[in-house]
MDAnalysis code that builds the backbone (N, CA, C; Angstrom):
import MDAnalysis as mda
import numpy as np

u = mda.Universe.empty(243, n_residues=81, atom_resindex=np.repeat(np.arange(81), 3), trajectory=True)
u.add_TopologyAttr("name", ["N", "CA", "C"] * 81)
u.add_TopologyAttr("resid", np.arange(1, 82))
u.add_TopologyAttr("resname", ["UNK", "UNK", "UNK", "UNK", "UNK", "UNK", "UNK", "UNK", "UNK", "UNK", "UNK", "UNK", "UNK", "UNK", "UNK", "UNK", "UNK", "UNK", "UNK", "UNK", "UNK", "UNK", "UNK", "UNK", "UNK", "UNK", "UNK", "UNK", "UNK", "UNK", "UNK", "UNK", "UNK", "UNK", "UNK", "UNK", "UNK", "UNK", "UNK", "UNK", "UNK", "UNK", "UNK", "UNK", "UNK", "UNK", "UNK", "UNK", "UNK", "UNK", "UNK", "UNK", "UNK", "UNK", "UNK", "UNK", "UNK", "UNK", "UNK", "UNK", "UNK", "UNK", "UNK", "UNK", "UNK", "UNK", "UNK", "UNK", "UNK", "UNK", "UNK", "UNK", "UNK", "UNK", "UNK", "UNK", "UNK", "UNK", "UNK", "UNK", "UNK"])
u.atoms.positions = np.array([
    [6.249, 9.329, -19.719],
    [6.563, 10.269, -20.777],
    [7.780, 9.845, -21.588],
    [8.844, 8.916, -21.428],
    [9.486, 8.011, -21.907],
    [8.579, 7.911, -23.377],
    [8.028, 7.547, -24.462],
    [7.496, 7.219, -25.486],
    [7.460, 8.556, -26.272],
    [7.376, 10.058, -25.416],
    [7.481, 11.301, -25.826],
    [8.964, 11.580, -26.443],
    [9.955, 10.944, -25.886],
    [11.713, 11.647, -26.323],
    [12.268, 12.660, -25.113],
    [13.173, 13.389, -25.447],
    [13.946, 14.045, -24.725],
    [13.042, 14.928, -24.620],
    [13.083, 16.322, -23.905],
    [11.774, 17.395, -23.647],
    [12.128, 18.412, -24.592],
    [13.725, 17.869, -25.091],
    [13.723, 19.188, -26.024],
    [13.395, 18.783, -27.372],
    [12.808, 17.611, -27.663],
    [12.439, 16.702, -29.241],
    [11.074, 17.470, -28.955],
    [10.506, 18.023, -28.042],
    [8.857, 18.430, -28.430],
    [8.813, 19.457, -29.426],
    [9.877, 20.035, -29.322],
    [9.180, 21.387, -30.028],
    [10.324, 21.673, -31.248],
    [9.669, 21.968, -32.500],
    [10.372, 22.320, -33.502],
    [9.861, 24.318, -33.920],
    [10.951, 25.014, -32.959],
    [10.649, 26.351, -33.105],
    [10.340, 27.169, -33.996],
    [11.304, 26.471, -35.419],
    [10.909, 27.503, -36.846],
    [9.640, 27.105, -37.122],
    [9.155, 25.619, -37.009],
    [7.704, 25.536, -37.860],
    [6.826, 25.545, -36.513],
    [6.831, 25.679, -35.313],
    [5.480, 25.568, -34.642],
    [5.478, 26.681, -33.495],
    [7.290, 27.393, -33.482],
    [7.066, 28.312, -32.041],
    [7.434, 27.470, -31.051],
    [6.644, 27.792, -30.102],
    [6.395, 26.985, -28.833],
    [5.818, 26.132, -27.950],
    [4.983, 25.566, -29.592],
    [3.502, 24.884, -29.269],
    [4.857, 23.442, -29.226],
    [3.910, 22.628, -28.230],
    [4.890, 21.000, -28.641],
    [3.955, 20.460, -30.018],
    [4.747, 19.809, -30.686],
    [5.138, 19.424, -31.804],
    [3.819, 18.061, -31.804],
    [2.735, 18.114, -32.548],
    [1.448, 17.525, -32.025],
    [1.588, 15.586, -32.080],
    [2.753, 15.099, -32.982],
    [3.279, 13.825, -32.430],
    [3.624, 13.425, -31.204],
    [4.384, 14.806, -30.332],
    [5.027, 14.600, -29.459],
    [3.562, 14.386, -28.272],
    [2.969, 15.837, -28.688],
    [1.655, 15.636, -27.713],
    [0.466, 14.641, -27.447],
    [0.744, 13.733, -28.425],
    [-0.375, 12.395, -28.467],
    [0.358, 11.493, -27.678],
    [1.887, 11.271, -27.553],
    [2.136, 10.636, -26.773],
    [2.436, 11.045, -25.583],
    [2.552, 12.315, -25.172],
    [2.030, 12.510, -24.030],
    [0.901, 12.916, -22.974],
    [-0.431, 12.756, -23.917],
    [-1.505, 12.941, -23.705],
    [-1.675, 11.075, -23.668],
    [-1.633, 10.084, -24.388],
    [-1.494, 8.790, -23.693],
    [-0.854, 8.508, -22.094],
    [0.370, 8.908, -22.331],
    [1.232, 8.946, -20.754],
    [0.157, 9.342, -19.885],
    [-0.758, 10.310, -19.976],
    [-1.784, 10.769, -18.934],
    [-3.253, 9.301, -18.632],
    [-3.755, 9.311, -20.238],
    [-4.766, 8.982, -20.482],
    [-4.188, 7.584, -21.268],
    [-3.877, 6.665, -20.863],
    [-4.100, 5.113, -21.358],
    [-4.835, 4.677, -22.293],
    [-4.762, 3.884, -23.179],
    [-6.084, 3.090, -23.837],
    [-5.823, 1.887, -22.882],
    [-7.380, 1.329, -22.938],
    [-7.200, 0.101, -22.215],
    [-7.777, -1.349, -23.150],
    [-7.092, -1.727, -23.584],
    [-7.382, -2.998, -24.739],
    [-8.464, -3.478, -24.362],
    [-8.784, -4.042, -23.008],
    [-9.672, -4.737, -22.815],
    [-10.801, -4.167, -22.660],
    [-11.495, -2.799, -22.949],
    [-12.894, -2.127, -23.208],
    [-12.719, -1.577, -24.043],
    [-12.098, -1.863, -25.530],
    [-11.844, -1.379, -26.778],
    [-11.207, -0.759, -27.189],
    [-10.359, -0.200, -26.482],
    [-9.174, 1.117, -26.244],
    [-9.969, 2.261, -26.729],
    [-10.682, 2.263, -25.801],
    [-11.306, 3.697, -25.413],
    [-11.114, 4.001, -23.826],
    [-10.753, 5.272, -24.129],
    [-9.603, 5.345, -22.696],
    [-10.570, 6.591, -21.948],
    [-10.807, 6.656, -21.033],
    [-11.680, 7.080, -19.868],
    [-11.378, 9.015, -19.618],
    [-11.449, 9.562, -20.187],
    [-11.277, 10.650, -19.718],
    [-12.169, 11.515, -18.584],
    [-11.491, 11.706, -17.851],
    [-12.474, 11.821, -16.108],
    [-13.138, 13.515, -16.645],
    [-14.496, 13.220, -15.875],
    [-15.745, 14.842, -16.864],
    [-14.893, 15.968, -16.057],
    [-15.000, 17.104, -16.752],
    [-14.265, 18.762, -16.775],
    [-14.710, 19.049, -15.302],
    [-16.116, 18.658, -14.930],
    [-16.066, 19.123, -13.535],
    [-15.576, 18.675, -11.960],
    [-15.087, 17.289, -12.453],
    [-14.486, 16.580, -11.483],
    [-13.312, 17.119, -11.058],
    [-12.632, 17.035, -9.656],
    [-11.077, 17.347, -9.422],
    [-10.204, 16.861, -10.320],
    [-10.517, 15.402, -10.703],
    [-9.820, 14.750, -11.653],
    [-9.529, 15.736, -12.786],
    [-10.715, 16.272, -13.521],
    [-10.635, 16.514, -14.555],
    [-10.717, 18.446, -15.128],
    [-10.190, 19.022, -13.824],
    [-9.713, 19.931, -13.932],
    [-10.685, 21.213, -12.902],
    [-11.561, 20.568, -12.683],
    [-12.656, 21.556, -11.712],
    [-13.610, 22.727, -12.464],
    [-14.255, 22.559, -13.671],
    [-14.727, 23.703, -14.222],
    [-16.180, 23.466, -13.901],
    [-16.998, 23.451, -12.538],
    [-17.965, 23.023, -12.468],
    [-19.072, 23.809, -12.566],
    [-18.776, 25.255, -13.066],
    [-19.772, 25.796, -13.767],
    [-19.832, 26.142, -15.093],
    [-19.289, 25.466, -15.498],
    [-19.323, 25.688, -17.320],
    [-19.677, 24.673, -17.866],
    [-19.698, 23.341, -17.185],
    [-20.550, 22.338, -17.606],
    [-21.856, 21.464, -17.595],
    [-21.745, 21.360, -16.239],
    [-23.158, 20.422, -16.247],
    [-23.539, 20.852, -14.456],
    [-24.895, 21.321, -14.238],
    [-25.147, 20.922, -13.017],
    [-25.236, 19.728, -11.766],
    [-24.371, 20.225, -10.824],
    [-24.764, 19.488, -10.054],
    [-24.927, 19.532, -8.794],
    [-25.952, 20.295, -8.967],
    [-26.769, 20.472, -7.760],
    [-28.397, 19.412, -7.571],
    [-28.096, 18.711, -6.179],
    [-29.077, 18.083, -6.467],
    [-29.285, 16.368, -7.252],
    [-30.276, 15.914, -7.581],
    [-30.595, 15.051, -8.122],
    [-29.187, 14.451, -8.781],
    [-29.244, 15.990, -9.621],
    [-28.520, 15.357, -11.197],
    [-27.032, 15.185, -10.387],
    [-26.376, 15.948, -9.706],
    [-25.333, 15.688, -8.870],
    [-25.199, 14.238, -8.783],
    [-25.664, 13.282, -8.101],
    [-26.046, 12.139, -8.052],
    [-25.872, 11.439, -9.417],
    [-26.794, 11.728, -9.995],
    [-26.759, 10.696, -11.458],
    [-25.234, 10.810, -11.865],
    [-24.681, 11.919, -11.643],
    [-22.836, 12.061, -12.459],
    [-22.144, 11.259, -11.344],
    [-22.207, 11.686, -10.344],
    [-21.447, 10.870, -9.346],
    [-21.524, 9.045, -10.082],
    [-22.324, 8.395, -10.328],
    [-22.789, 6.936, -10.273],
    [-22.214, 6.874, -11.863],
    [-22.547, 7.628, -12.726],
    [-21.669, 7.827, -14.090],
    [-20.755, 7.679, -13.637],
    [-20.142, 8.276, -13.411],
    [-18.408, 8.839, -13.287],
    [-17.880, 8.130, -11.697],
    [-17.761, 7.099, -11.724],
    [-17.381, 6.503, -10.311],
    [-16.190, 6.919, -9.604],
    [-14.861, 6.774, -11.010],
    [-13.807, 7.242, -10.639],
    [-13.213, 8.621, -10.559],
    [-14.234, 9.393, -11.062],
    [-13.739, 10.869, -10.915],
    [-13.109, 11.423, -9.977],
    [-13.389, 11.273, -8.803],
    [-13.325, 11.769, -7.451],
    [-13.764, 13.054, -7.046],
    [-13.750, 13.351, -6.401],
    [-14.591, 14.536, -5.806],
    [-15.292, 15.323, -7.133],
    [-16.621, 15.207, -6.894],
    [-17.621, 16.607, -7.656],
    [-18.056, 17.690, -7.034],
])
């Protein structure tokens, strides 16, 4: 988070409140999520239902079954579905 600034450079209160300041948030949404040069810098964001990727596993995609499987082999690095 170094590339973000001090924690108090996120937020400019008269024009945004309390939202961070959406420069600040691209570079710390990189700090999370990498580009990786060498597969085009397209950077991997792990699917909504994975632990990785926040656990919402009924608002997205089933996986029960079969299709369970097919995401697992998609998504190698997710970790737990």
């Amino acid at each position: 988070l170094e590339s973000a600034g001090e924690f108090s450079t996120w937020f400019d209160y008269d024009q945004n409140a309390c939202r961070i300041l959406p420069t600040k948030l691209l570079h710390i949404v990189r700090a999370y999520y990498p580009r990786d040069p060498t597969n085009g810098n397209k950077p991997y964001y792990p699917p909504p239902y994975s632990v990785e990727g926040g656990s919402y596993p009924l608002e997205f995609a089933n996986l029960d079954g079969a299709s369970c499987d097919a995401k697992k082999t998609s998504n190698p690095t997710a970790g737990a579905l």
